[in-house]
mmCIF file of the N, C-alpha and C atoms, coordinates in Angstrom:
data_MODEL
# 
_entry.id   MODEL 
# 
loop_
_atom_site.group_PDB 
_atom_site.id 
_atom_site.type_symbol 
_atom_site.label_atom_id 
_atom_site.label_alt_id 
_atom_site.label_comp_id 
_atom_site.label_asym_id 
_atom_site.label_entity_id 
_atom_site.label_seq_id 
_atom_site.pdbx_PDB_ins_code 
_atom_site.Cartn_x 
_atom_site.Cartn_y 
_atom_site.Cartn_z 
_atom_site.occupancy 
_atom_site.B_iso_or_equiv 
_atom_site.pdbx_formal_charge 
_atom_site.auth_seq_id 
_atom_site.auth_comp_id 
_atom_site.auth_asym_id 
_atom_site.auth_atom_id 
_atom_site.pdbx_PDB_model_num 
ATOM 1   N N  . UNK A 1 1  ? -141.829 46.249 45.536 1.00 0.00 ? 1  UNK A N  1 
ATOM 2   C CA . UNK A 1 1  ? -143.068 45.504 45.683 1.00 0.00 ? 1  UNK A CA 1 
ATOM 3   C C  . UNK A 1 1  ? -144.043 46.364 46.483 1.00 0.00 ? 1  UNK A C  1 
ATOM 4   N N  . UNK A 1 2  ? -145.148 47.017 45.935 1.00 0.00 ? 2  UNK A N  1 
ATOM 5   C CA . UNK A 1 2  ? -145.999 47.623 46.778 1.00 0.00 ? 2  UNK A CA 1 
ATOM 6   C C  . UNK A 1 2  ? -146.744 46.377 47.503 1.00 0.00 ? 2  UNK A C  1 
ATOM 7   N N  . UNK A 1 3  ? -147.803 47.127 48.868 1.00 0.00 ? 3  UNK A N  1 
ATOM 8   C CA . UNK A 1 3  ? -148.495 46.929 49.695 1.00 0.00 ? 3  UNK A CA 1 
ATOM 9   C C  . UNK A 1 3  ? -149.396 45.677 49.146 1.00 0.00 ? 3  UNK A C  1 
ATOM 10  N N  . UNK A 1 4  ? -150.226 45.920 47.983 1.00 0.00 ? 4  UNK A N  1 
ATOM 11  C CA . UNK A 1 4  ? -151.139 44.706 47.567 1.00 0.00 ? 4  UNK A CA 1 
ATOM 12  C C  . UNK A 1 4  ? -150.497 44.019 47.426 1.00 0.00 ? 4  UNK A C  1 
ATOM 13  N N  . UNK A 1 5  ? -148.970 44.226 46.593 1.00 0.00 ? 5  UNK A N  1 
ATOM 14  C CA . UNK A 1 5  ? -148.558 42.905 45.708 1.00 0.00 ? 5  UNK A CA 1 
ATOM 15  C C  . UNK A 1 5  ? -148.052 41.767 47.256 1.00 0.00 ? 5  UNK A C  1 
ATOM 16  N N  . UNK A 1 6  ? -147.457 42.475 48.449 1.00 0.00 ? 6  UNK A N  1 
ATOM 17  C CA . UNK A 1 6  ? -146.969 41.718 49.374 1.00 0.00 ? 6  UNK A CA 1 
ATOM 18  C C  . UNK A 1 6  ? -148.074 41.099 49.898 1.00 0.00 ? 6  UNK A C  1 
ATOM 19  N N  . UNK A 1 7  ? -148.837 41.492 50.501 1.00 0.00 ? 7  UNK A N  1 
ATOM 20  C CA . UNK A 1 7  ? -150.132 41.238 51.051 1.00 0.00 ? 7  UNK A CA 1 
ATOM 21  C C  . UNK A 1 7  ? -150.748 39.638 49.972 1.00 0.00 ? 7  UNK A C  1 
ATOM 22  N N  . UNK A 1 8  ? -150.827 39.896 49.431 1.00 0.00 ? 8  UNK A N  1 
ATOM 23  C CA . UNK A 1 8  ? -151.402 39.260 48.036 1.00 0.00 ? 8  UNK A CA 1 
ATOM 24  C C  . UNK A 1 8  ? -150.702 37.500 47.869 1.00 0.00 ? 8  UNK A C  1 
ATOM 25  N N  . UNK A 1 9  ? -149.629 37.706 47.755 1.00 0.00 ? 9  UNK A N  1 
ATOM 26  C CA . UNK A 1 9  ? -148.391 36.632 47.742 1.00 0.00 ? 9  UNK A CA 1 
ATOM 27  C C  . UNK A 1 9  ? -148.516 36.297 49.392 1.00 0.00 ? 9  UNK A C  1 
ATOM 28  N N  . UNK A 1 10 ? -148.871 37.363 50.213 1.00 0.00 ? 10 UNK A N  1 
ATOM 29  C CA . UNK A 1 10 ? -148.362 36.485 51.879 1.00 0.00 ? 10 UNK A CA 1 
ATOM 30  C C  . UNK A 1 10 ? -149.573 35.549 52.213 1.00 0.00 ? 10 UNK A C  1 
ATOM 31  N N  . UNK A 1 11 ? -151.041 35.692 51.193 1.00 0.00 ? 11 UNK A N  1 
ATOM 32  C CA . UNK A 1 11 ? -152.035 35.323 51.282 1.00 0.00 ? 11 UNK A CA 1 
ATOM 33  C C  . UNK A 1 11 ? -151.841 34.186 50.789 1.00 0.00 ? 11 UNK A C  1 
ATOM 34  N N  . UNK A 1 12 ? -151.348 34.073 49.386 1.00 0.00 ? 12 UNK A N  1 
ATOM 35  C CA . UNK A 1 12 ? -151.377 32.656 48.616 1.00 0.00 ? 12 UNK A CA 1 
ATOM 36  C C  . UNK A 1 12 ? -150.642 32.026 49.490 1.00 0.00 ? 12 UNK A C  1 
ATOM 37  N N  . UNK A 1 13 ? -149.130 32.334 50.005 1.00 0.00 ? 13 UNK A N  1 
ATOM 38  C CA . UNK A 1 13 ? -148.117 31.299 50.267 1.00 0.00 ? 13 UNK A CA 1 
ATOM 39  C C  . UNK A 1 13 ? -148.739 30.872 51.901 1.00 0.00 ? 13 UNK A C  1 
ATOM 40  N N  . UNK A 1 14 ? -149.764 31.696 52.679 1.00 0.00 ? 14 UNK A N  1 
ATOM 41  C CA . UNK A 1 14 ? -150.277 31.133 53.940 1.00 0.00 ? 14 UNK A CA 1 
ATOM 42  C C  . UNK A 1 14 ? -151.164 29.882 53.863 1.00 0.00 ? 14 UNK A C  1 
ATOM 43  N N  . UNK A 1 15 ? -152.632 30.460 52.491 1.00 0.00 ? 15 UNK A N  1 
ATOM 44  C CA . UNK A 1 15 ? -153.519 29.605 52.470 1.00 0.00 ? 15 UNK A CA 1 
ATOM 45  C C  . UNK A 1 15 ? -153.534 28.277 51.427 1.00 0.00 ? 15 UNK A C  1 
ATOM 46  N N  . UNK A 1 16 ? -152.260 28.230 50.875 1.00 0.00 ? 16 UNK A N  1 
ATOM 47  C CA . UNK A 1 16 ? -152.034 26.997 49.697 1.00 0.00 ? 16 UNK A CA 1 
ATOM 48  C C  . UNK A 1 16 ? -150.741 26.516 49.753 1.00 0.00 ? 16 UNK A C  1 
ATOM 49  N N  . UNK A 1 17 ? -149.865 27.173 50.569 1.00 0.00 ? 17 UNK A N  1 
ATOM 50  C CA . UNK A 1 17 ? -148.204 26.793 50.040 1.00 0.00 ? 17 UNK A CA 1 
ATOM 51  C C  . UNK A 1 17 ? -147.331 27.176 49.489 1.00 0.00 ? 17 UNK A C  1 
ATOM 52  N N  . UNK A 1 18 ? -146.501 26.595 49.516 1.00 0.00 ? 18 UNK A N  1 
ATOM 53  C CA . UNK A 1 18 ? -145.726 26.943 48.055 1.00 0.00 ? 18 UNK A CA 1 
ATOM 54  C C  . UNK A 1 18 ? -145.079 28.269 48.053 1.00 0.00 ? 18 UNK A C  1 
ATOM 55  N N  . UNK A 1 19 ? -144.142 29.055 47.546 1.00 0.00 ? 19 UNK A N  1 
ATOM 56  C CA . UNK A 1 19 ? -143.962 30.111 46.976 1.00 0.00 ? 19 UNK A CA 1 
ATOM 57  C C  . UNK A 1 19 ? -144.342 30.677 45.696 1.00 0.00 ? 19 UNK A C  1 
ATOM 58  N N  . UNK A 1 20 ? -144.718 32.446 45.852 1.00 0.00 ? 20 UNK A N  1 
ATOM 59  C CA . UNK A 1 20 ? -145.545 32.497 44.717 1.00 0.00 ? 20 UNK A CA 1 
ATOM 60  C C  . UNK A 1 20 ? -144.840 33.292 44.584 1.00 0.00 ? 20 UNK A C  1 
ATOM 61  N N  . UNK A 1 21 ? -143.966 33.961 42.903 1.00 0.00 ? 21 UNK A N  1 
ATOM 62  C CA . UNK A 1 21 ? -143.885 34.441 42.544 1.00 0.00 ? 21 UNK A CA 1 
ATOM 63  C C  . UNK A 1 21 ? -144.416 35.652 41.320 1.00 0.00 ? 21 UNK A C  1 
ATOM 64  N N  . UNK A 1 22 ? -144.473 36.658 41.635 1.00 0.00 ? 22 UNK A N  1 
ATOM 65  C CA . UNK A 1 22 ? -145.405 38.259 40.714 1.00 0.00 ? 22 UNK A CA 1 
ATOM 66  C C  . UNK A 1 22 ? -144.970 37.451 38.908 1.00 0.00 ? 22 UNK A C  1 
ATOM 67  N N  . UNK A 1 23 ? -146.542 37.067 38.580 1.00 0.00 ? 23 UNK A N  1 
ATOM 68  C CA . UNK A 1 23 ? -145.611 36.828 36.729 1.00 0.00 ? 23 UNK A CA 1 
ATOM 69  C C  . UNK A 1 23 ? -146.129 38.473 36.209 1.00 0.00 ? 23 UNK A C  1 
ATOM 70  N N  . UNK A 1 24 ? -147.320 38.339 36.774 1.00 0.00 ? 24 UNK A N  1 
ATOM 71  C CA . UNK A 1 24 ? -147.765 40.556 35.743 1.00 0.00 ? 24 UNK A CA 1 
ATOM 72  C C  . UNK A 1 24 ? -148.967 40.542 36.357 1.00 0.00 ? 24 UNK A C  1 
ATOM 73  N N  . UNK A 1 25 ? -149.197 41.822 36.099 1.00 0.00 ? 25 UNK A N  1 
ATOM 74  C CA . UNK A 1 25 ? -150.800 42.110 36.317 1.00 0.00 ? 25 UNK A CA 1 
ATOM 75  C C  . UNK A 1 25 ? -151.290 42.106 35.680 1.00 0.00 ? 25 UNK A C  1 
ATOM 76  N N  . UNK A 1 26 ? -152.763 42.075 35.593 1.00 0.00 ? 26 UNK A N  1 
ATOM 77  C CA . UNK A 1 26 ? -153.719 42.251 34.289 1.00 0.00 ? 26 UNK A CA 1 
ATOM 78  C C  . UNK A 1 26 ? -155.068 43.473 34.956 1.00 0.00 ? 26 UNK A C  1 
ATOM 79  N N  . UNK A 1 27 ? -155.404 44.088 33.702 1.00 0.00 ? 27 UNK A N  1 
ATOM 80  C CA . UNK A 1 27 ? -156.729 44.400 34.089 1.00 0.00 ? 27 UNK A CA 1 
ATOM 81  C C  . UNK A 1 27 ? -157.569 43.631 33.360 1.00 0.00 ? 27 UNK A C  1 
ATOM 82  N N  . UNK A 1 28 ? -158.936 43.854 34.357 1.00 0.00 ? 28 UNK A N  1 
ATOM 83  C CA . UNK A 1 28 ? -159.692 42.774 33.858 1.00 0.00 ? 28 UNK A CA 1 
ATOM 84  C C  . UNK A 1 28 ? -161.425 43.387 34.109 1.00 0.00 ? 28 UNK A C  1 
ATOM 85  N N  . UNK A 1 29 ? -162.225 43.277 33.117 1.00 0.00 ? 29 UNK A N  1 
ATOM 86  C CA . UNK A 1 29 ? -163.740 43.731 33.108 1.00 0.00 ? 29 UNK A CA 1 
ATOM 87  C C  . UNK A 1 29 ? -164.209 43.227 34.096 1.00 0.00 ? 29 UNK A C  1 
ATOM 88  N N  . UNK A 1 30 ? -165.238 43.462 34.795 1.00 0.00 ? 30 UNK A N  1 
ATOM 89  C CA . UNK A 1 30 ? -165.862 42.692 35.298 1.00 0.00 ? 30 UNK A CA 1 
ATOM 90  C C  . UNK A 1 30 ? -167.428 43.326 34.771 1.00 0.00 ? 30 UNK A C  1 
ATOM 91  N N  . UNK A 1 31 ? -168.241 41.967 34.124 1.00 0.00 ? 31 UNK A N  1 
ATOM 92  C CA . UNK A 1 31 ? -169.594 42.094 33.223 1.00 0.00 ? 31 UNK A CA 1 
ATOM 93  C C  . UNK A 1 31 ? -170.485 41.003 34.055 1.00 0.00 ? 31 UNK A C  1 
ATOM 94  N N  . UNK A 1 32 ? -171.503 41.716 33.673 1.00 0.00 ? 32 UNK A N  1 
ATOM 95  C CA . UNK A 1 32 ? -172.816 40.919 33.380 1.00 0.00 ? 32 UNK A CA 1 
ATOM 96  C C  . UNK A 1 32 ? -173.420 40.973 32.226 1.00 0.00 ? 32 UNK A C  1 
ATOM 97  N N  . UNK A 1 33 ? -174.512 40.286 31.993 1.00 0.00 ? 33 UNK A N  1 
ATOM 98  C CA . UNK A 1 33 ? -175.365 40.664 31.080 1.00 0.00 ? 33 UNK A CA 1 
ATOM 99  C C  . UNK A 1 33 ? -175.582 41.908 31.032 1.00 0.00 ? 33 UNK A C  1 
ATOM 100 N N  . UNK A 1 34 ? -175.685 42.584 31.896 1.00 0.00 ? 34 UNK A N  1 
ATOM 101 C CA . UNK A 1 34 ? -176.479 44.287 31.529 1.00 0.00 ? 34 UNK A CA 1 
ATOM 102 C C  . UNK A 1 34 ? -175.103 45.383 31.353 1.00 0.00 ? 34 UNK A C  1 
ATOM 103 N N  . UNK A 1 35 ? -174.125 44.797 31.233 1.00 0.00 ? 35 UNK A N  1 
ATOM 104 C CA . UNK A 1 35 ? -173.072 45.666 31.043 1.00 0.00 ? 35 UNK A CA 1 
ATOM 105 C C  . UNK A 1 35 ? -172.096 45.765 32.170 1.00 0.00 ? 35 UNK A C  1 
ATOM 106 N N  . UNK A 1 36 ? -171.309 46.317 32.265 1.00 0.00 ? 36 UNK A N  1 
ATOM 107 C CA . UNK A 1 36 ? -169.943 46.709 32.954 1.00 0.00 ? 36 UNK A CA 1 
ATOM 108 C C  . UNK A 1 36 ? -169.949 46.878 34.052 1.00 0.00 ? 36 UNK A C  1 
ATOM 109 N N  . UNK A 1 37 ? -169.583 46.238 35.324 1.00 0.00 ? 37 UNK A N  1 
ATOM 110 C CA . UNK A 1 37 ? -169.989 46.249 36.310 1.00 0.00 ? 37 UNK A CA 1 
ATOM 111 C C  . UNK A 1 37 ? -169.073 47.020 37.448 1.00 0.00 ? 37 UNK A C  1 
ATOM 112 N N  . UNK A 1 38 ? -167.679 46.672 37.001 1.00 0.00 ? 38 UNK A N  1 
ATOM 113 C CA . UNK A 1 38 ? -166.533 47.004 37.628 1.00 0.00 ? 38 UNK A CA 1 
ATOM 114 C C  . UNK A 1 38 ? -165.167 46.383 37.050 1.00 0.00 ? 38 UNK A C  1 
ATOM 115 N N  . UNK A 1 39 ? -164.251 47.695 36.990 1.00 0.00 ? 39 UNK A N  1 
ATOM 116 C CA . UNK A 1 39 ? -162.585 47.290 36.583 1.00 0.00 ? 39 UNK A CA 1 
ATOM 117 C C  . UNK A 1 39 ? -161.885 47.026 37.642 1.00 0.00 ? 39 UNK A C  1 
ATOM 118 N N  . UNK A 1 40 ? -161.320 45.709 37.509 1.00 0.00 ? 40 UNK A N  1 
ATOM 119 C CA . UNK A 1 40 ? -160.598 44.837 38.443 1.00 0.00 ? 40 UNK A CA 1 
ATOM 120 C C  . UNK A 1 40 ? -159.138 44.655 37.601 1.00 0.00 ? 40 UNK A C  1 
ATOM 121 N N  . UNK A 1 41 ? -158.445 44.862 39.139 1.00 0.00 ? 41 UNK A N  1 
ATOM 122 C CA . UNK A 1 41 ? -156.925 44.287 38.742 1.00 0.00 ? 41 UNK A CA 1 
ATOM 123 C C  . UNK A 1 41 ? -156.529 42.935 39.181 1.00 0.00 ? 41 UNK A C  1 
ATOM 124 N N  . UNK A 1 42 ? -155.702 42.265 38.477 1.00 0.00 ? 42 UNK A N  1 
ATOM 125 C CA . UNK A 1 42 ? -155.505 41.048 39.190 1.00 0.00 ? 42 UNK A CA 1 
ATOM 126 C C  . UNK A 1 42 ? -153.975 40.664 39.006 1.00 0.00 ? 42 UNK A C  1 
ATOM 127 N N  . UNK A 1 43 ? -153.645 40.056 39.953 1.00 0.00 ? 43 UNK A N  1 
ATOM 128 C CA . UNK A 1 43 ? -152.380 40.048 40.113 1.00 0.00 ? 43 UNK A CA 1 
ATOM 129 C C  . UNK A 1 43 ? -151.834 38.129 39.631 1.00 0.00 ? 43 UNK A C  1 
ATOM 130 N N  . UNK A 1 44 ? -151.134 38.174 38.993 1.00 0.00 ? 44 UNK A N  1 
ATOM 131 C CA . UNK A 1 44 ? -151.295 36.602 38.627 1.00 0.00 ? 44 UNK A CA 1 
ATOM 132 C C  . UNK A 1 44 ? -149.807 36.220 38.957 1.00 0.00 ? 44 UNK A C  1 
ATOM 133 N N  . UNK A 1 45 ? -149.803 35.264 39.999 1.00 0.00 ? 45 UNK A N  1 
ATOM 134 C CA . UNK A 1 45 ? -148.348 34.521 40.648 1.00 0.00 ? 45 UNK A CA 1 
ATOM 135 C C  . UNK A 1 45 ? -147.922 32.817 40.000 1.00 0.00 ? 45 UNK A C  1 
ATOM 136 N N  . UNK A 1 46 ? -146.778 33.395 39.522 1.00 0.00 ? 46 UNK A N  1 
ATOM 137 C CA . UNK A 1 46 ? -146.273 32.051 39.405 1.00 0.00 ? 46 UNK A CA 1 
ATOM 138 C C  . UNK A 1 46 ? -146.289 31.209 40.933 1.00 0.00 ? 46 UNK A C  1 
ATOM 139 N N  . UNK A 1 47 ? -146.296 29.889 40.758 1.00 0.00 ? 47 UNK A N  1 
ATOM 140 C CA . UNK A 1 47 ? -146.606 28.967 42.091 1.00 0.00 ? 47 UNK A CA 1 
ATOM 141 C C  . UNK A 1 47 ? -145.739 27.569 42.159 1.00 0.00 ? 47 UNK A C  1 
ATOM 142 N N  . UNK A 1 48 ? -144.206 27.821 43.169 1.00 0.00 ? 48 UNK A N  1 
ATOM 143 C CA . UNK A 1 48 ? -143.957 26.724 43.164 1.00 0.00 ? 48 UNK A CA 1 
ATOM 144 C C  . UNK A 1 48 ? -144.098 25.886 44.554 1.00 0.00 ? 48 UNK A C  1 
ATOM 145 N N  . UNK A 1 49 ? -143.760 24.744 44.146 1.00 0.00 ? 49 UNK A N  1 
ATOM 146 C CA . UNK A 1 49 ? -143.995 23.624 45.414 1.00 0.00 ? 49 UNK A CA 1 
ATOM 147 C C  . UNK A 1 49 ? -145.440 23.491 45.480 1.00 0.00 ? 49 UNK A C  1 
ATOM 148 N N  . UNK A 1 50 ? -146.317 24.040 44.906 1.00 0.00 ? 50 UNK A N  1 
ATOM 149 C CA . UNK A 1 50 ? -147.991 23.299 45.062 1.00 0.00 ? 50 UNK A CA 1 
ATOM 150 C C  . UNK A 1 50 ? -147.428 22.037 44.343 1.00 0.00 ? 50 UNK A C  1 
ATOM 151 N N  . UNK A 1 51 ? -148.633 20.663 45.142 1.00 0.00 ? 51 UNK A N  1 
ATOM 152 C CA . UNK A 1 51 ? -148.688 19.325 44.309 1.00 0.00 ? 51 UNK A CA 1 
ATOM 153 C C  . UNK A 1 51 ? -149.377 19.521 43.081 1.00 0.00 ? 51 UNK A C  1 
ATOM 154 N N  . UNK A 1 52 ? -150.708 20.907 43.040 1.00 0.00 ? 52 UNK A N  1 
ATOM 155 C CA . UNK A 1 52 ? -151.593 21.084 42.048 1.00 0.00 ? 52 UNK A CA 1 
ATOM 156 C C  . UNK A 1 52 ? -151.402 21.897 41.330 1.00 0.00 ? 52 UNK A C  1 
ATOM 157 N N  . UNK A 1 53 ? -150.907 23.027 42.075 1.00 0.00 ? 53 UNK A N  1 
ATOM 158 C CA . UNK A 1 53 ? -151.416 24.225 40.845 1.00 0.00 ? 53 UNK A CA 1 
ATOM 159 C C  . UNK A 1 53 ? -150.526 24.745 40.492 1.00 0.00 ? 53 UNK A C  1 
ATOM 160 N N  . UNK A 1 54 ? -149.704 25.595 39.572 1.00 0.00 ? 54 UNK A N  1 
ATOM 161 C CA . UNK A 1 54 ? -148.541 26.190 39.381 1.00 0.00 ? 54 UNK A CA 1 
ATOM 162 C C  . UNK A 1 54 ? -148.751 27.412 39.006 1.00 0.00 ? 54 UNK A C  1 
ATOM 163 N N  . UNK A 1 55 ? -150.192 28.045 39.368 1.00 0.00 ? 55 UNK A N  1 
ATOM 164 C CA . UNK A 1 55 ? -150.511 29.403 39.197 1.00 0.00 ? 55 UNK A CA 1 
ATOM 165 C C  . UNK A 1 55 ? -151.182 29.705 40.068 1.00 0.00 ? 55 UNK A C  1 
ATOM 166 N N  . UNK A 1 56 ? -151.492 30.803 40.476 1.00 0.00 ? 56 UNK A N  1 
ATOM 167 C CA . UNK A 1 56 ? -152.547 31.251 41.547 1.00 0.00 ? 56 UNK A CA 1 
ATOM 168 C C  . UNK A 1 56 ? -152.293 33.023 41.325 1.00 0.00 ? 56 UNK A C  1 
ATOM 169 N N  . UNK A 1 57 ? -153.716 33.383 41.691 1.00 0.00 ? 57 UNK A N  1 
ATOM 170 C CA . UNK A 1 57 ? -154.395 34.483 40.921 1.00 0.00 ? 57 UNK A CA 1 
ATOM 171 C C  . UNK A 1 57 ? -154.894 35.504 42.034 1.00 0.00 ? 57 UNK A C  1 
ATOM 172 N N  . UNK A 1 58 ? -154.789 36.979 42.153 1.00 0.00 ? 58 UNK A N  1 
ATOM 173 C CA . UNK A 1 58 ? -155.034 37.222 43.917 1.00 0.00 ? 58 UNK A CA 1 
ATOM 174 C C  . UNK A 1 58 ? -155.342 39.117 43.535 1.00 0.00 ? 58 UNK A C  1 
ATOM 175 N N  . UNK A 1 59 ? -156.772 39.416 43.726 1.00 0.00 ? 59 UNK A N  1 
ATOM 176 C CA . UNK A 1 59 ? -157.315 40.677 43.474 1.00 0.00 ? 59 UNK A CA 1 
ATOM 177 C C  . UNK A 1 59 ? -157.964 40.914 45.179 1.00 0.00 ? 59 UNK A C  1 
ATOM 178 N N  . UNK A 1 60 ? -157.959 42.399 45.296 1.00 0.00 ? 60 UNK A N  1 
ATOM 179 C CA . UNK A 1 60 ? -158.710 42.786 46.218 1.00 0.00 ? 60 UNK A CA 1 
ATOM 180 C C  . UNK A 1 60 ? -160.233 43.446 45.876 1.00 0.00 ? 60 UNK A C  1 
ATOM 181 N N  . UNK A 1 61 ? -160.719 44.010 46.496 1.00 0.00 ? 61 UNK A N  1 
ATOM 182 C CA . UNK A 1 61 ? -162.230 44.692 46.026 1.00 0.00 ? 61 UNK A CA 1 
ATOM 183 C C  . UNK A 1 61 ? -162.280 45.737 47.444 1.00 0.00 ? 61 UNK A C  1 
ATOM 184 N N  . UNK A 1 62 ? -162.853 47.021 47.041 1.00 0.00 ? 62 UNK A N  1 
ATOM 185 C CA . UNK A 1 62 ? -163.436 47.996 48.193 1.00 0.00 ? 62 UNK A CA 1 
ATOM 186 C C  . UNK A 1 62 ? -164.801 47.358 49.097 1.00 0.00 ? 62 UNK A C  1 
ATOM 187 N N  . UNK A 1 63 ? -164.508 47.519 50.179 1.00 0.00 ? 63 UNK A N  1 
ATOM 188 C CA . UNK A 1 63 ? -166.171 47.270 50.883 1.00 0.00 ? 63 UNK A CA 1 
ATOM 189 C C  . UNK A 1 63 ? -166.615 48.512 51.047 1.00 0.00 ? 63 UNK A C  1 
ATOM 190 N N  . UNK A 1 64 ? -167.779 48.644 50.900 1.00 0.00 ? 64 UNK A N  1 
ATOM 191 C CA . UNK A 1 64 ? -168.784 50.112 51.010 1.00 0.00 ? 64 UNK A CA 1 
ATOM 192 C C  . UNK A 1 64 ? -168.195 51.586 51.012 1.00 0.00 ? 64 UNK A C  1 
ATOM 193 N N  . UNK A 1 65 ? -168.011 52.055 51.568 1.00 0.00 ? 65 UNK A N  1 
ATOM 194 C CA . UNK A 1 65 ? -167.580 53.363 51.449 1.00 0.00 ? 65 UNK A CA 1 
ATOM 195 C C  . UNK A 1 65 ? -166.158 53.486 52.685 1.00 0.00 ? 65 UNK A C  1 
ATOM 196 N N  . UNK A 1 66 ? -166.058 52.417 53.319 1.00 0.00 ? 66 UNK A N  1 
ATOM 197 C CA . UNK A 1 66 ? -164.271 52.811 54.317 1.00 0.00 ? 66 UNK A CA 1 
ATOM 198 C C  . UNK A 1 66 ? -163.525 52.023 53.037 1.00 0.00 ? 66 UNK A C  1 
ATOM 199 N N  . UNK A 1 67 ? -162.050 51.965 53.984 1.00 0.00 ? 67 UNK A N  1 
ATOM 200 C CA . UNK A 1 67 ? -161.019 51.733 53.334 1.00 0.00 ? 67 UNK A CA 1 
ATOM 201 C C  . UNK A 1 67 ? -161.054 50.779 53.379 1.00 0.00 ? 67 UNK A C  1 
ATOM 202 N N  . UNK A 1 68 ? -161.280 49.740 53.978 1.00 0.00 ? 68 UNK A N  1 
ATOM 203 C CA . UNK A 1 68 ? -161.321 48.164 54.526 1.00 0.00 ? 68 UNK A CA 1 
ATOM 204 C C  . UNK A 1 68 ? -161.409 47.798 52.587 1.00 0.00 ? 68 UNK A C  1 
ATOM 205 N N  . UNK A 1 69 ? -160.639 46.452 52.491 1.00 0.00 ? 69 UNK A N  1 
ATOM 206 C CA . UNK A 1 69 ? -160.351 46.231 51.463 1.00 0.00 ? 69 UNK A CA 1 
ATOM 207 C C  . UNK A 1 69 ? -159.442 44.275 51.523 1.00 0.00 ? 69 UNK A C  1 
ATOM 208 N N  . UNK A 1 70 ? -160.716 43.394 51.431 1.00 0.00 ? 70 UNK A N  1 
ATOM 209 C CA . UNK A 1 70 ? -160.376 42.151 51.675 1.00 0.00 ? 70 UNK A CA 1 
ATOM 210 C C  . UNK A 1 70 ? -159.577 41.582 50.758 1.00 0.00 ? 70 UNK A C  1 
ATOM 211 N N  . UNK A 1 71 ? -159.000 40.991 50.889 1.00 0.00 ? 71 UNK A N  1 
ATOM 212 C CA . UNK A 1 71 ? -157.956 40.303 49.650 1.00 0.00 ? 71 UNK A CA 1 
ATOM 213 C C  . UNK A 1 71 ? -158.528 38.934 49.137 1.00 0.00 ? 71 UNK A C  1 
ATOM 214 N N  . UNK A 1 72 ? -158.513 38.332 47.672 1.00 0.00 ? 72 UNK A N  1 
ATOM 215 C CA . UNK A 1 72 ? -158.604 37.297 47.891 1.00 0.00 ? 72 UNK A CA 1 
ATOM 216 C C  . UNK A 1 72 ? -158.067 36.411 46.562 1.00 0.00 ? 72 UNK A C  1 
ATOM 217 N N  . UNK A 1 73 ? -157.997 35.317 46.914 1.00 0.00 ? 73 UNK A N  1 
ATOM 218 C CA . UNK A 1 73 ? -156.831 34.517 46.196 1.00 0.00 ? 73 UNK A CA 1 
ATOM 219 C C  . UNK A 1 73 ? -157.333 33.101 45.690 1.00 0.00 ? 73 UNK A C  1 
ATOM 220 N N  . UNK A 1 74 ? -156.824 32.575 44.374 1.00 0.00 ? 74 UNK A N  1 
ATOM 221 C CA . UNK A 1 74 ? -157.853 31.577 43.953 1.00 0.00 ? 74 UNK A CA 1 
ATOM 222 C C  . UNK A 1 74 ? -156.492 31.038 42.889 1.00 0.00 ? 74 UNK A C  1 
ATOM 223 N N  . UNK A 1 75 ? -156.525 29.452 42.927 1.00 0.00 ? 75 UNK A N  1 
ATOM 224 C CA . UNK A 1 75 ? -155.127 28.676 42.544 1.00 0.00 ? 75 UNK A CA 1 
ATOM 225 C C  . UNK A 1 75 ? -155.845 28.667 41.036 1.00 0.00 ? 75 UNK A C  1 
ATOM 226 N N  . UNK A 1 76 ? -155.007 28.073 40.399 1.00 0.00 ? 76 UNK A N  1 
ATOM 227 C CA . UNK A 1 76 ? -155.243 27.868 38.717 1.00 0.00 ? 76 UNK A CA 1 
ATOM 228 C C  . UNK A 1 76 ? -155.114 26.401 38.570 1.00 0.00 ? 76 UNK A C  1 
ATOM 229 N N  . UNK A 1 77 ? -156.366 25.504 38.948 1.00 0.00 ? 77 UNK A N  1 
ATOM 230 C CA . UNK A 1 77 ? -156.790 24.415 38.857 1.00 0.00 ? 77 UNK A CA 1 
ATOM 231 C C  . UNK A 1 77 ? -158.188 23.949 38.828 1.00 0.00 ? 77 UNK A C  1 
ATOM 232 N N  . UNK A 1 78 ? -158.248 23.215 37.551 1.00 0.00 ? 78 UNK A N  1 
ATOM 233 C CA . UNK A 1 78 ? -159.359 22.293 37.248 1.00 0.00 ? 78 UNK A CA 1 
ATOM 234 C C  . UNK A 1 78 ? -160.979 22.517 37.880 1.00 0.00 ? 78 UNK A C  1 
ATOM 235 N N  . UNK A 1 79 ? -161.460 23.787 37.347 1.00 0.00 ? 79 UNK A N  1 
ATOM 236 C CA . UNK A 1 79 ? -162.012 24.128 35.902 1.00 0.00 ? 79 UNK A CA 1 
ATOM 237 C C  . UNK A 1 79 ? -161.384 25.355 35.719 1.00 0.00 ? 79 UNK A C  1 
ATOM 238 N N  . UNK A 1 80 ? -160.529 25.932 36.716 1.00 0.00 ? 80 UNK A N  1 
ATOM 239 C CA . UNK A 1 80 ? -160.291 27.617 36.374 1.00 0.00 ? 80 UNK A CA 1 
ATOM 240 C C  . UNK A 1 80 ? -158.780 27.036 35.324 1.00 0.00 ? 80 UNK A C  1 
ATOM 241 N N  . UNK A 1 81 ? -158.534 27.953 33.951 1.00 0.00 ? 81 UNK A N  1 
ATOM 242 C CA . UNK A 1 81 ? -157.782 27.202 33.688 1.00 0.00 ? 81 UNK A CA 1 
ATOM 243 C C  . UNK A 1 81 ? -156.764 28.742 32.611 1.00 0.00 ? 81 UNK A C  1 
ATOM 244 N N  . UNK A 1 82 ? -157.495 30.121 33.074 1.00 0.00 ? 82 UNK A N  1 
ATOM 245 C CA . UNK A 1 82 ? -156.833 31.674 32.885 1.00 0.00 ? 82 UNK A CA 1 
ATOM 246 C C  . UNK A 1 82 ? -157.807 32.570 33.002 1.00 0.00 ? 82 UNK A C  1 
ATOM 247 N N  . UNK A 1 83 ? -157.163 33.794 32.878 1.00 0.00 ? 83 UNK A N  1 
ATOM 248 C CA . UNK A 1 83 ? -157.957 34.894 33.982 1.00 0.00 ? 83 UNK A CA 1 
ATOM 249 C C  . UNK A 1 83 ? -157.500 35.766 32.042 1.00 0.00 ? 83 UNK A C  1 
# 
């Protein structure tokens, strides 16, 4: 398990519950209208013991030019419904 993937899972299971288990990664576009903005990875966790969600979804992003690199994490419930 590398560094993101732990980090990532210690995030979901702090701020929602539950245990999350790695289902895969995905890459994923990130667009606007004017075209291609940035390639994002996202890490998508199976989720048990939530009352709600049984997925939850957890990418990081670079801030400006250091290493600093925030994590962040978002459940798979009502309207989000796949990545």
């Amino acid at each position: 398990m590398d560094v993101t993937e732990r980090r990532l899972k210690a995030a979901i299971e702090r701020q929602h519950g539950g245990r999350a288990h790695l289902a895969y990664i995905d890459a994923l576009p990130t667009t606007l209208r004017e075209g291609p903005i940035q390639d994002g990875i996202v890490f998508v966790f199976d989720l048990e013991g939530h009352p709600e969600a049984k997925r939850a979804y957890g990418w990081t992003s670079p801030v400006g030019n250091g290493d600093e690199r925030p994590f962040h994490v978002m459940l798979q419930v009502s309207p989000i419904v796949s990545v």
